[in-house]
C-alpha positions as CSV (number, residue, x, y, z in Angstrom):
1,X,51.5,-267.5,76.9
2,X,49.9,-263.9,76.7
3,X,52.2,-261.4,78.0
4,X,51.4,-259.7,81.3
5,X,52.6,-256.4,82.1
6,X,53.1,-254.7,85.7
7,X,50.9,-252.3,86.8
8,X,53.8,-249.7,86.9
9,X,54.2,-250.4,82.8
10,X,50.5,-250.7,82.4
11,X,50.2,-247.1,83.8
12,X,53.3,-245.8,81.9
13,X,51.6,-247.3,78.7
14,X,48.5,-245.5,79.4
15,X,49.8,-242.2,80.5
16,X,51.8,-242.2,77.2
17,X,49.2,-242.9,74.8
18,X,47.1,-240.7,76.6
19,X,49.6,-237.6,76.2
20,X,50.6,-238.7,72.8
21,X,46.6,-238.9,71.8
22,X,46.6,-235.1,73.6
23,X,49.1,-233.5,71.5
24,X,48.4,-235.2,67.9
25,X,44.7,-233.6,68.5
26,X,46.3,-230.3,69.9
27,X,49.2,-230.4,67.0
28,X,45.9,-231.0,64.5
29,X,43.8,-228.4,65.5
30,X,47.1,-225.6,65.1
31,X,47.1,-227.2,61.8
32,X,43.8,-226.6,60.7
33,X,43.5,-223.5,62.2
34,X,46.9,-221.9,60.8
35,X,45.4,-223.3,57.2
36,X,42.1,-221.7,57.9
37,X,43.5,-218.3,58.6
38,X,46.4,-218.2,55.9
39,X,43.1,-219.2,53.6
40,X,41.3,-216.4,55.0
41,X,44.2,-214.2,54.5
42,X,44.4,-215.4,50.7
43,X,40.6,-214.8,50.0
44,X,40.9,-211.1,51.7
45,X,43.8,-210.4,49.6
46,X,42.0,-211.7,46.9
47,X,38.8,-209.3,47.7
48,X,41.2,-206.6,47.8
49,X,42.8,-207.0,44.2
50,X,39.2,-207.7,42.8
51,X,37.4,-204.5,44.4
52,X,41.0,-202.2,43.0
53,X,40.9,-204.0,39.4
54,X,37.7,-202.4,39.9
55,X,38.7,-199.8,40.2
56,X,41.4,-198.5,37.6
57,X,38.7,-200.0,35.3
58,X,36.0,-197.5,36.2
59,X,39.0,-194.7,36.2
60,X,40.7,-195.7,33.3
61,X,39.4,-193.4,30.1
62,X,40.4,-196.0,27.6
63,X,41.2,-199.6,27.1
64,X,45.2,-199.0,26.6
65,X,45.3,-197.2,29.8
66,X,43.3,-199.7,31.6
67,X,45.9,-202.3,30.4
68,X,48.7,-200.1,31.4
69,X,47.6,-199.5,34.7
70,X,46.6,-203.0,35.6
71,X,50.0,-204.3,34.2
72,X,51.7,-202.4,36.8
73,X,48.9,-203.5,38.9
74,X,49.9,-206.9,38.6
75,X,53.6,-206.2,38.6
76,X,53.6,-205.0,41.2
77,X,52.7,-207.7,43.7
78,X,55.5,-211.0,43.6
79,X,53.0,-214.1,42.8
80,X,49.8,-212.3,41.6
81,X,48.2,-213.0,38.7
82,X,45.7,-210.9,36.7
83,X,44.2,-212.4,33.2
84,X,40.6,-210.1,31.8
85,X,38.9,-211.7,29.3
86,X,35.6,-210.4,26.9
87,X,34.3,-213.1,25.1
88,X,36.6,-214.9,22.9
89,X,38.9,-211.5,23.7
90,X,41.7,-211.7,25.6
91,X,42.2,-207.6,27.5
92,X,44.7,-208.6,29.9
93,X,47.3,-211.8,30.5
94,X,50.0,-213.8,28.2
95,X,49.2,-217.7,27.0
96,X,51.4,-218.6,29.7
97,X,48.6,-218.0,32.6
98,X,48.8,-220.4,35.7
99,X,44.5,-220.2,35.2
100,X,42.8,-223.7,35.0
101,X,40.6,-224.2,31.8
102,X,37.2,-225.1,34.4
103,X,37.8,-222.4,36.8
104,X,34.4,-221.7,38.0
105,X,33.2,-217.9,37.5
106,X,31.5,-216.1,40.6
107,X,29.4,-213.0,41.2
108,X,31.5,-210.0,42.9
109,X,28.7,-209.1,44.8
110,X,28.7,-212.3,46.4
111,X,31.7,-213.9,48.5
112,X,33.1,-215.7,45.7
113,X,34.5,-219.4,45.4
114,X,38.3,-219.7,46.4
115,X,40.2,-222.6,44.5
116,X,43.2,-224.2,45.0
117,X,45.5,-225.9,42.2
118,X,49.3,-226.1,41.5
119,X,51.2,-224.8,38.5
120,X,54.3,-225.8,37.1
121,X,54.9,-227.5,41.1
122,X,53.9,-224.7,43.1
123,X,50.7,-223.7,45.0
124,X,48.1,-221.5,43.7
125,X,44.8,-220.1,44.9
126,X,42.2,-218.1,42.8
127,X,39.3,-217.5,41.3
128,X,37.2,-216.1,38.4
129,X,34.4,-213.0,38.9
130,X,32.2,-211.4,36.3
131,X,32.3,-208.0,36.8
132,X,30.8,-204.8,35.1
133,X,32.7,-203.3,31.9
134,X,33.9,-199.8,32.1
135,X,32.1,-197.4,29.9
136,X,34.3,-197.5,26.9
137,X,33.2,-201.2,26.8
138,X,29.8,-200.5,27.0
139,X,28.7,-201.4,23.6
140,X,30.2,-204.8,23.8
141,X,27.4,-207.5,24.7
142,X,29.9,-210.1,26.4
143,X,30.1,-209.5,30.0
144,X,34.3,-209.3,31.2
145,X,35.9,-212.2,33.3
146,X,38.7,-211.3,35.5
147,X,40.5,-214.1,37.2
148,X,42.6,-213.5,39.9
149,X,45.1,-216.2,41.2
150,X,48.7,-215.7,44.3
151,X,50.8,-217.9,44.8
152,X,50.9,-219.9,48.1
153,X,54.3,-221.3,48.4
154,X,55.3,-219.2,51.6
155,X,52.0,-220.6,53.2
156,X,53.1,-224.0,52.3
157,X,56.7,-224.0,53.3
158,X,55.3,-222.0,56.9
159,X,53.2,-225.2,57.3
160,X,55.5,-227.8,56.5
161,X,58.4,-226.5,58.8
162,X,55.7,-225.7,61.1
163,X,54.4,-229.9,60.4
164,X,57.9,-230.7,60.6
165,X,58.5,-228.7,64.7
166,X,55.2,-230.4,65.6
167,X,56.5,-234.0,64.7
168,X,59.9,-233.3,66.5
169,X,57.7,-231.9,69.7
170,X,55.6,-234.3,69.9
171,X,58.7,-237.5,69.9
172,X,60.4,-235.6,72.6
173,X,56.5,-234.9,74.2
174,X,55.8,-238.6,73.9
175,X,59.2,-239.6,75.9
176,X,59.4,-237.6,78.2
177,X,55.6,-238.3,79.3
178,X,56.7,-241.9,79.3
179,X,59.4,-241.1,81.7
180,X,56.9,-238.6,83.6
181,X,54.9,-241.6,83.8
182,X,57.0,-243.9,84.6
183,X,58.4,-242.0,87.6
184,X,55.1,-241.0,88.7
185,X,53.7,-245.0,88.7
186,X,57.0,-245.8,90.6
187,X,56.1,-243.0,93.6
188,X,52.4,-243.6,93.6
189,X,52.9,-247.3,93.8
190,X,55.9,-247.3,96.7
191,X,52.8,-247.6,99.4
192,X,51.8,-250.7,97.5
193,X,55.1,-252.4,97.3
194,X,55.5,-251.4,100.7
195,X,52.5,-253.3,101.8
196,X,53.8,-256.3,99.6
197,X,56.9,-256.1,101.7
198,X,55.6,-256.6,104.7
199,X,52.8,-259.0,103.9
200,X,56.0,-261.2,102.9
201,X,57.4,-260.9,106.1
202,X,54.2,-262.3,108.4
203,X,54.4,-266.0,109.1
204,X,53.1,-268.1,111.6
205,X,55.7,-266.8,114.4
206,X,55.1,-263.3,113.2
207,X,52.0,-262.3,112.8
208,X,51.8,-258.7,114.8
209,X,52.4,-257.1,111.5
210,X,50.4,-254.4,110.2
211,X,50.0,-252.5,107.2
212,X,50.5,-248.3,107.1
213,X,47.0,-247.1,107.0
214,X,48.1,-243.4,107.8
215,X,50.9,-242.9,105.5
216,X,49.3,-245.0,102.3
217,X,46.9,-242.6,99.8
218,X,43.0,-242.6,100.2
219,X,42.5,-245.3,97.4
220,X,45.0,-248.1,99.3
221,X,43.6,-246.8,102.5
222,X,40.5,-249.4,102.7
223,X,42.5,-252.3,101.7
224,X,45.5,-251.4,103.9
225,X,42.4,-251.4,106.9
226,X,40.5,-255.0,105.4
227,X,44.3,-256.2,105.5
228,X,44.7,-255.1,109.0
229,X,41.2,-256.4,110.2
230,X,42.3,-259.6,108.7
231,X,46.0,-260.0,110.4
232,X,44.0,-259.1,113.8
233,X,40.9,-262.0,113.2
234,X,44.2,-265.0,112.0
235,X,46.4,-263.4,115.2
236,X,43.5,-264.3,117.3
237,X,42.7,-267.3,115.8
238,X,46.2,-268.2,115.6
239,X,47.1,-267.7,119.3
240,X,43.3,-269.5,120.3
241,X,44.6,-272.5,118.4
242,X,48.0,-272.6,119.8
243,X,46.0,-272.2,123.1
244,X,43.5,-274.5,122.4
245,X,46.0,-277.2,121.9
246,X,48.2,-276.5,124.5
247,X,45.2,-276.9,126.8
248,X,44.2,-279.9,125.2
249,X,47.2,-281.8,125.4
250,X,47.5,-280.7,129.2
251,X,43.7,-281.7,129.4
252,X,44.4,-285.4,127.8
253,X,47.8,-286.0,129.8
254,X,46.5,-285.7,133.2
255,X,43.5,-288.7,132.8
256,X,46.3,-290.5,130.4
257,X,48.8,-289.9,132.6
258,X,47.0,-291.2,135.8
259,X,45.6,-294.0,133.9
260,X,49.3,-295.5,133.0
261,X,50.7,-294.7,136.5
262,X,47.8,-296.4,137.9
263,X,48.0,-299.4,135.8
264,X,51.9,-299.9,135.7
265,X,51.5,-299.7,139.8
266,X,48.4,-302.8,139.5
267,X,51.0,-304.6,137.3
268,X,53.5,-304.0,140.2
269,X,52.7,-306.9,142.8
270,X,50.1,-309.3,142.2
271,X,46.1,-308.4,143.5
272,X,43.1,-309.7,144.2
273,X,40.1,-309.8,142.1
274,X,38.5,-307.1,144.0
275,X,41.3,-304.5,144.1
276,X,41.3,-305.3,139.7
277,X,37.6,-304.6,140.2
278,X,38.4,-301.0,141.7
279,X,40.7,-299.8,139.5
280,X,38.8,-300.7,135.9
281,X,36.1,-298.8,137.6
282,X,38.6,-295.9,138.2
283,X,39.9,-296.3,134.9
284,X,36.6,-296.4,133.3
285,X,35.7,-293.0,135.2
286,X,38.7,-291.7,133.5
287,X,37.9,-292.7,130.2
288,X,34.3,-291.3,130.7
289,X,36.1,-288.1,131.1
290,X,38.0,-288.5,128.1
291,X,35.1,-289.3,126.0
292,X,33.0,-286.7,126.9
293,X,36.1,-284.1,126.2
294,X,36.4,-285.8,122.9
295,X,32.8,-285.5,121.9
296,X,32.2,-281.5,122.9
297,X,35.4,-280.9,121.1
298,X,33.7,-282.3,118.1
299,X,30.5,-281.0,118.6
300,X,32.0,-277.3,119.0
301,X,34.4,-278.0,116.0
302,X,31.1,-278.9,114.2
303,X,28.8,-275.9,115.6
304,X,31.6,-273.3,114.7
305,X,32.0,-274.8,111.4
306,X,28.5,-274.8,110.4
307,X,28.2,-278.3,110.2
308,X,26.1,-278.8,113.0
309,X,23.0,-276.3,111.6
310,X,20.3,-276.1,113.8
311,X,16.7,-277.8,112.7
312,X,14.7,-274.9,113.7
313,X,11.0,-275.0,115.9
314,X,9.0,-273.5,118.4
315,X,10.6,-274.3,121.5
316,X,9.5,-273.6,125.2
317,X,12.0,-273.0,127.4
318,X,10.0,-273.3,130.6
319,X,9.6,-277.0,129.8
320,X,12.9,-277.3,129.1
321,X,14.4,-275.5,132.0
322,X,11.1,-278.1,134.5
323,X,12.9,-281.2,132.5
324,X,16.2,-280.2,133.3
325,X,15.1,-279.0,137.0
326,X,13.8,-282.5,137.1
327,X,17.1,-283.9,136.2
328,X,19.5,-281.7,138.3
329,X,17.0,-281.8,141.2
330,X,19.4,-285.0,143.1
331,X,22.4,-283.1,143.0
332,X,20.7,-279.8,144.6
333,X,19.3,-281.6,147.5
334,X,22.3,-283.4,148.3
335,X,23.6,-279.6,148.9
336,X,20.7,-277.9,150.2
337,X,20.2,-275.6,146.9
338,X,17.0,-274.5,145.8
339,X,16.2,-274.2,141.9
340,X,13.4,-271.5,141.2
341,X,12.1,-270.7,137.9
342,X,10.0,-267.6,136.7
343,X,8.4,-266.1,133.8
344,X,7.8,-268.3,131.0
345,X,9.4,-267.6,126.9
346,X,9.1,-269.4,123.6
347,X,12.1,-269.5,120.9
348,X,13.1,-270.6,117.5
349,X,16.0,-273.0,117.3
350,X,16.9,-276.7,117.6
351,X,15.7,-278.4,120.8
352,X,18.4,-280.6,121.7
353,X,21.0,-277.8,121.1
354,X,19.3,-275.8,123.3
355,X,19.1,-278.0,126.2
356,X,22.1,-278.8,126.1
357,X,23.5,-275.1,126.4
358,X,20.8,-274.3,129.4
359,X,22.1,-278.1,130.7
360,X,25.5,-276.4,130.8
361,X,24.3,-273.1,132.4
362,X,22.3,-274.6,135.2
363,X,25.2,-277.7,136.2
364,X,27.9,-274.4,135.7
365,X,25.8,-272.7,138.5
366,X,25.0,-275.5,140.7
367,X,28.6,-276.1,141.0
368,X,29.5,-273.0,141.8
369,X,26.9,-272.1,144.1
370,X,27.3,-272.2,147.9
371,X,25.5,-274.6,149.8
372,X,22.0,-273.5,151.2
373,X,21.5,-271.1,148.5
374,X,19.2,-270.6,145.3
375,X,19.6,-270.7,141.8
376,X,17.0,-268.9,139.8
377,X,16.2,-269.1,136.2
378,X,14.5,-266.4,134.8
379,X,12.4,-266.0,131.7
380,X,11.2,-263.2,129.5
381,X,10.1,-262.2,126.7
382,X,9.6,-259.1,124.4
383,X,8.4,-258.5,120.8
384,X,9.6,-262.1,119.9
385,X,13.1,-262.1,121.1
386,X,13.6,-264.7,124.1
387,X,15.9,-264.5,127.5
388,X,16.8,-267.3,129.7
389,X,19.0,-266.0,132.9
390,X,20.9,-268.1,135.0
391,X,21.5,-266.4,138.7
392,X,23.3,-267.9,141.6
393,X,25.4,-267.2,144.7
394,X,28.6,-267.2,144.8
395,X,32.1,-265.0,145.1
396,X,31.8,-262.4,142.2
397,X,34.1,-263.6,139.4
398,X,36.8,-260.8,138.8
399,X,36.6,-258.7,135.6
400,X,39.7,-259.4,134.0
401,X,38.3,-263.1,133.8
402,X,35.1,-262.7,132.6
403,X,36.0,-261.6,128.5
404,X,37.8,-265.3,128.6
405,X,34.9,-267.1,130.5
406,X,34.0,-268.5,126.6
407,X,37.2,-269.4,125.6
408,X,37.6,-273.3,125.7
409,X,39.4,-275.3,128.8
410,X,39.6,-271.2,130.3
411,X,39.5,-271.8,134.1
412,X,39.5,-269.2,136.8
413,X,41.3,-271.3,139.0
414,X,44.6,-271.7,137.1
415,X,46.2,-274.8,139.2
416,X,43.8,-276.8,136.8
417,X,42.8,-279.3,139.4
418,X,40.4,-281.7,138.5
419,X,38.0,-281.8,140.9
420,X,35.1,-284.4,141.5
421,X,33.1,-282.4,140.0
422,X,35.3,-280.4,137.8
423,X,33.9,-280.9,133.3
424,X,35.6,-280.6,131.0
425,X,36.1,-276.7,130.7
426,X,34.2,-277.1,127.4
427,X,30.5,-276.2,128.7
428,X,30.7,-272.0,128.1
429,X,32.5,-272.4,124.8
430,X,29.6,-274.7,123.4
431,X,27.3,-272.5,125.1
432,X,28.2,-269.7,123.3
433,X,28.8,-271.5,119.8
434,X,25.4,-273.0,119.9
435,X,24.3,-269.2,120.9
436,X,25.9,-268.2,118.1
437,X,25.1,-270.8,115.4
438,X,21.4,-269.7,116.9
439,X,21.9,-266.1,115.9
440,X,21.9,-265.2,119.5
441,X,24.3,-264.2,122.1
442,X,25.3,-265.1,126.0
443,X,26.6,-262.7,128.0
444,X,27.9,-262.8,131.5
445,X,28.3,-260.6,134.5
446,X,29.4,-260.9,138.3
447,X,28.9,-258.4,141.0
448,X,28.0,-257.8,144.7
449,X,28.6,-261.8,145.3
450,X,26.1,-262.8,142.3
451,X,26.9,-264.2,138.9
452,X,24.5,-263.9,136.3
453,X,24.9,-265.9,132.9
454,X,22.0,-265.1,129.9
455,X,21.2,-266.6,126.7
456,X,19.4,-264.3,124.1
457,X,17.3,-265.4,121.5
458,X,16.6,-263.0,118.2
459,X,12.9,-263.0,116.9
460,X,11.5,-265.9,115.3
């Protein structure tokens, strides 16, 4: 089972190796540097003893006082070594030299080659010129060798103690980043735990809680908003479900309900043939009701779903609205309403689908409208996109009504009496679903005693 860290120890981790990384390239870098310029000191001092050897060997009047002078020379300075050589001659320096046998020789005139080496444990730097003889070694034909050579120990113990403070800096560096760290994960990530805290706390009875979007940094700020959108879109679902079935168990217990009353009352007393006649036929009526509740349920679970996907095709919608004129035509005579159509529109969808949402649009307006009056159906259309109006008569429908017109069994009469010719309360919500699963809209409005419902169709 691989190991998996919290964020806050995942951050710590980084932080620290990050810091630590940071200061073993800074603690580096002093390093080289504070070798670079103690060997830049070394080869200066170097220069310096090479260019006075110089000279007391062009002052010097004889080889005696030459040696004399560069004795003291070399005495002179703790660590420095002199050694002259002509030839197989040895002018200046004991057998017990700290010179390597392959020390290379370099020009004076040039800068010359600095080497390093240790002798008998300790640290040396040097290096081996040919320079010019004085005049009272003219006449010999070997050319002089002077090697040079200091001691580096007090270099070398400067950069181990110095080694030694940056090791010791950079432990203490390396925990208390960690701890830096680690306190500043724990404060930066206090908005997220807080936001974990209170997703805990929403449950289906408690669902009005929201996430700080003010108070949380810019990063958390989006999600702390997606959360938000998304506790808004489930408390709205939420409380249309709860709603949805409260109004469907008060929808089903009325026609159940007078269904068993008005059996147990036929069971009562005996009857005749005829009355057992009357009431199937009112019990049928009832479950006609039920049926047809039961089948737009599933056909707006269906549409809202996606599972009922329209088969798309050219539809005209002044054919559909004649047919349906045609159908509706008994039940507007019988209360002196005249159905008018205008304008003529094509659009893309499935055309059962759509009938049936301009079926519920029309009966929805018949029903409501006064008797001797008009109901108009209006068509139109503009760079592709299709509208179908539905106008009638009628007492305006008040505003704080008309957002919930959509929602399913919504009535604006809330004593919920079924009426003769009462639906189901299901015919707006399937409207607008089939509108929807269409890629279109419906929209409603109500004014000056006229209520206007209209479907709108997008471009084929």
């Amino acid at each position: 089972m691989s190991l998996r860290l919290t964020l806050t120890a995942r951050l710590t981790l980084l932080f620290t190796t990050v810091s630590v990384l940071v200061l073993c390239g800074l603690g580096v870098m002093v390093t080289r540097a504070n070798d670079a310029h103690f060997f830049e000191l070394d080869r200066s001092f170097l220069a310096d003893k090479a260019a006075l050897v110089q000279e007391v060997m062009a002052s010097s009047t004889s080889l005696a006082q030459m040696q004399q002078r560069l004795t003291e020379l070399q005495q002179s300075h703790r660590g420095f070594y002199l050694r002259l050589e002509q030839g197989q001659a040895l002018l200046l320096g004991g057998s017990g030299h700290p010179f390597p046998a392959d020390l290379t020789v370099s020009d004076v005139a040039t800068p010359f080659t600095i080497r390093e080496w240790r002798w008998e444990g300790e640290p040396m730097r040097g290096a081996a010129l040919a320079i010019k003889a004085p005049e009272f070694l003219v006449n010999s034909a070997p050319p002089l060798r002077l090697q040079l050579a200091t001691d580096t120990h007090h270099h070398t113990h400067f950069m181990e103690s110095l080694r030694h403070s940056l090791m010791v800096y950079l432990l203490i560096a390396a925990m208390a980043s960690g701890l830096l760290a680690w306190w500043a994960a724990q404060r930066g990530l206090a908005p997220l735990r807080d936001m974990r805290e209170r997703a805990r706390r929403v449950t289906a009875h408690q669902l009005d809680e929201r996430m700080p979007e003010e108070s949380v940094p810019v990063e958390m700020a989006e999600l702390a908003h997606d959360l938000n959108t998304m506790l808004a879109r489930l408390q709205t679902d939420f409380q249309r479900l709860s709603e949805f079935s409260s109004d469907l168990a008060h929808e089903l217990r009325t026609p159940i309900s007078n269904l068993l009353t008005e059996t147990q009352v036929t069971l009562a007393h005996q009857r005749d043939a005829t009355a057992y006649r009357d009431i199937l036929a009112s019990n049928a009526e009832e479950f006609q009701r039920m049926g047809r509740m039961v089948s737009d349920m599933l056909l707006l679970a269906k549409t809202e779903h996606g599972l009922a996907l329209p088969h798309r095709e050219a539809v005209n919608l002044r054919e559909q609205v004649q047919a349906l004129f045609d159908f509706y035509d008994v039940v507007a005579d019988e209360r002196g309403i005249a159905l008018d159509l205008m304008g003529d529109a094509t659009a893309s969808g499935d055309k059962l689908m759509l009938r049936r949402a301009i079926s519920n649009l029309l009966s929805n307006a018949i029903r409501h409208a006064p008797a001797q009056s008009r109901v108009v159906v209006s068509l139109s259309q503009d760079r592709g996109k299709a509208a179908l109006c539905v106008e009638n008569a009628g007492p305006a429908i008040a505003p704080e009504h008309l957002p919930r017109l959509f929602d399913r069994f919504y009535r604006v009469d809330k004593s919920r009496l079924h009426l003769p010719s009462d639906g189901t309360g299901l015919g707006l919500s399937i409207t607008d679903a089939i509108m929807v699963a269409h890629g279109g809209s419906v929209t409603v409005d109500s004014k000056a005693e006229k209520t206007r419902f209209c479907l709108r169709f997008p471009a084929a």
